[in-house]
C-alpha positions as CSV (number, residue, x, y, z in Angstrom):
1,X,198.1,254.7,-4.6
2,X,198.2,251.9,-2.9
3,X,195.1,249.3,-3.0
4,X,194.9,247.1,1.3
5,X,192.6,244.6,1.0
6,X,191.3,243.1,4.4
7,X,190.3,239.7,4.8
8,X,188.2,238.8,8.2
9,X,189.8,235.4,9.6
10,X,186.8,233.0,9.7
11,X,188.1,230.2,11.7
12,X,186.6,226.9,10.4
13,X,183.9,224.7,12.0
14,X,184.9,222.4,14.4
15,X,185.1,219.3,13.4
16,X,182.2,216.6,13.5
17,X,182.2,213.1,15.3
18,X,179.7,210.9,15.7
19,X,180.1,209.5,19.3
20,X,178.2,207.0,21.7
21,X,177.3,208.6,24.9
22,X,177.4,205.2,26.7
23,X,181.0,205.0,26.0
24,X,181.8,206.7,29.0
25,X,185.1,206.1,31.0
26,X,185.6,205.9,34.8
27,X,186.5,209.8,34.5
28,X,183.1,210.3,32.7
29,X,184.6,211.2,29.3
30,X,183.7,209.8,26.3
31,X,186.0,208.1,23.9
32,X,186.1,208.1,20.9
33,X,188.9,206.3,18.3
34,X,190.9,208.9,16.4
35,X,190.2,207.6,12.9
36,X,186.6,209.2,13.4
37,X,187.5,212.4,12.7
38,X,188.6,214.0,9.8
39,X,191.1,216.2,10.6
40,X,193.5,215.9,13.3
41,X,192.7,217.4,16.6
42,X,194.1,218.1,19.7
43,X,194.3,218.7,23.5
44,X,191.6,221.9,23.9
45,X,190.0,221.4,20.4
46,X,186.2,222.2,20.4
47,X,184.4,219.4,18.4
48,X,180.4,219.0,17.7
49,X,179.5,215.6,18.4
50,X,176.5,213.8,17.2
51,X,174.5,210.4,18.6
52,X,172.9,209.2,15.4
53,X,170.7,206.5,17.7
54,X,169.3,208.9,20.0
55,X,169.4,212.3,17.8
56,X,171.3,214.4,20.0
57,X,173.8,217.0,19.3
58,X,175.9,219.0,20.9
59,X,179.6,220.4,21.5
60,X,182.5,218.6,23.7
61,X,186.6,219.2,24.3
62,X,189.4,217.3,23.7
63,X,190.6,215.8,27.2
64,X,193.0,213.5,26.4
65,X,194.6,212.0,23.7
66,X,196.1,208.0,23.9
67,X,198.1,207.7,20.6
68,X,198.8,204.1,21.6
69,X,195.8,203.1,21.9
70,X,194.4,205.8,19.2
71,X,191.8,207.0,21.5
72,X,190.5,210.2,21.9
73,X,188.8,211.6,25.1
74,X,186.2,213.8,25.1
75,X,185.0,216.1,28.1
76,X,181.6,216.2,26.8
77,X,179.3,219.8,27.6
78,X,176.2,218.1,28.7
79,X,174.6,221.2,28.9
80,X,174.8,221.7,25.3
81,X,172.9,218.5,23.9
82,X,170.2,219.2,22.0
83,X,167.7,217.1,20.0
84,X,168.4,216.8,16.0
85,X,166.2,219.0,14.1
86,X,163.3,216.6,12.5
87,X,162.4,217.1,8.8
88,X,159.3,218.1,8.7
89,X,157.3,216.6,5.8
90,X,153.5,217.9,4.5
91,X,151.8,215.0,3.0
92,X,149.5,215.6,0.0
93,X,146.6,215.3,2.4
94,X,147.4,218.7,4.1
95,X,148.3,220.7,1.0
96,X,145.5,222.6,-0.6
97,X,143.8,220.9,-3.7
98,X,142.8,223.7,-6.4
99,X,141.2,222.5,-9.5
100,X,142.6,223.2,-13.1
101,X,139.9,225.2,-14.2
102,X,140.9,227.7,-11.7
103,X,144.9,227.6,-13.1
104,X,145.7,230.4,-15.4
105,X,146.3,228.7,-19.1
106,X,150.2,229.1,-19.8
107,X,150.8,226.7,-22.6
108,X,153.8,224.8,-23.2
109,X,157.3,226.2,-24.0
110,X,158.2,226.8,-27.4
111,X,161.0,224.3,-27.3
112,X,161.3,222.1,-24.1
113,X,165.1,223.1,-23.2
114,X,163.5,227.3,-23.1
115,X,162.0,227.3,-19.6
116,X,158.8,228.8,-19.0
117,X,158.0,231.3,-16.1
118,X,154.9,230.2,-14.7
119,X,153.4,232.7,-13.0
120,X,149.8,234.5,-12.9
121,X,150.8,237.6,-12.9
122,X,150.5,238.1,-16.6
């Protein structure tokens, strides 16, 4: 009997280019050189774009590509820009303090490459 195996096509992410959203043309795209990017694209291509400076995200199109010049257009989906997810760090003031008294005694491992589950549950 014969075995099918069925793959699902997951088409890859689009690519990622950092862009500078005052780098606008008189058509109100934004360029872009093509060495940016790190696989070819072309005419229709989605892309996510990033602005490092500001922390804004987002998706745009290929408009146009000028390979004299190397440039790459970009019709940018304004509607998409988003703000870049900050990292959000607890400082040791806001994490709770418990003494060591109040820790469950687990000793050391028997040799330091075994690890130790450490856990109060035993």
């Amino acid at each position: 009997m014969a075995r099918f195996v069925i793959r699902h096509l997951i088409p890859p992410p689009p690519p990622n280019v950092r862009v500078n959203l005052n780098a606008i043309s008189g058509d109100g795209l934004v360029r872009v050189e093509s060495t940016d990017f790190d696989r070819p694209v072309r005419i229709g291509s989605l892309v996510r774009i990033f602005e490092p400076v500001d922390e804004i995200e987002g998706y745009a199109t290929v408009s146009r590509v000028n390979n004299r010049t190397g440039l790459i257009y970009l019709d940018v989906v304004w509607d998409s820009l988003r703000d870049l997810e900050p990292i959000h760090v607890t400082s040791t003031s806001d994490a709770e303090i418990v003494p060591a008294t109040s820790l469950p005694h687990i000793g050391p491992p028997a040799r330091l490459d075994q690890p130790q589950l450490l856990s109060a549950s035993r």
